[in-house]
N, C-alpha and C positions, 0 to 999 in steps of 0.2 A: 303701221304694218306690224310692227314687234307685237302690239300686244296682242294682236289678232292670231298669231301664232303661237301665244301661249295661251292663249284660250282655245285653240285647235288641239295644243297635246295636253293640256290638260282636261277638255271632252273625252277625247281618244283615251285616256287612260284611265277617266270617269269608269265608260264604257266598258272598258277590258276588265276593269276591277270587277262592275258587277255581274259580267257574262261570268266570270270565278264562282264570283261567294254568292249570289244569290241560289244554285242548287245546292249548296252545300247549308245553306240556312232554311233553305222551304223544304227541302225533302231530307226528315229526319230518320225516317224506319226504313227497312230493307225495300229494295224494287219486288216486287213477287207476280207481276204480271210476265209471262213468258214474249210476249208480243213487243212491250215495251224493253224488255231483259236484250232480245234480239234487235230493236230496233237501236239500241243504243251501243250493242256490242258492232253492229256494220258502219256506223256514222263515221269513222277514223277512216275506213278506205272508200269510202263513197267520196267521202270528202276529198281526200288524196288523188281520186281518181279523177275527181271535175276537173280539178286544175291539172294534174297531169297531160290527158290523152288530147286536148286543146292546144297544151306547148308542144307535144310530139309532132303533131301537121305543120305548125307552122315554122319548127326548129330549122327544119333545111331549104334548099333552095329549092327542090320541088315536090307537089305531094307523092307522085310516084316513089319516088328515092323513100321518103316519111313513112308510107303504106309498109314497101317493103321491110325497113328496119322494127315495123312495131308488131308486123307477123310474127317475123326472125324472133320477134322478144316473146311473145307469146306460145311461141313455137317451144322455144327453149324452155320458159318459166315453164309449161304444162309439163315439158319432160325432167320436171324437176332438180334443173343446173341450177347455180349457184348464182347468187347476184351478179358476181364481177363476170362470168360466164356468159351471162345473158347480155349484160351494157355491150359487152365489147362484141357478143355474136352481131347488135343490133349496130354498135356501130361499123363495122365493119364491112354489114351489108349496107348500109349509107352510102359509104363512099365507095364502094362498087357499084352500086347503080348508079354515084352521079359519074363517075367515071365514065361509063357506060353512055349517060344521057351528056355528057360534055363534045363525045366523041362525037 
């Protein structure tokens, strides 16, 4: 069983090493395609956002309570408040709704 575990993180870290260094070794000249300039400057919140809005639904007890707090956040983030602004507008509206849906 040991060794199969160190053959697990040393895969895994195989891995990780070359998702790094292999663009930094294949692509030596500047990006100049606009398509791909864009396509690479959104990858960071696209990414953040798959895994994000998936734990949002399932973080509370129900999806009502969930829906509402990710409004509240969206609500607030558009009106351009501030991070801690926004968690706490969205949690807050959390636990008023479940309040609400306990009653």
């Amino acid at each position: 069983m040991t060794e199969n575990t160190y053959i697990y993180i040393l895969v895994m870290a195989l891995v990780t090493f070359l998702i790094r260094a292999l663009p930094l070794t294949l692509i030596r000249q500047e990006i100049k395609s606009p398509f791909i300039k864009s396509f690479l400057y959104y990858v960071p919140y696209v990414t953040l956002s798959a895994m994000t809005v998936p734990a949002i639904f399932t973080a509370t007890g129900s999806l009502y309570s969930a829906a509402a707090g990710f409004v509240t956040a969206l609500i607030l983030a558009f009106l351009r408040k501030s991070l801690l602004t926004v968690a706490a507008g969205a949690c807050v509206m959390v636990f008023l709704i479940e309040l609400i849906i306990l009653r």
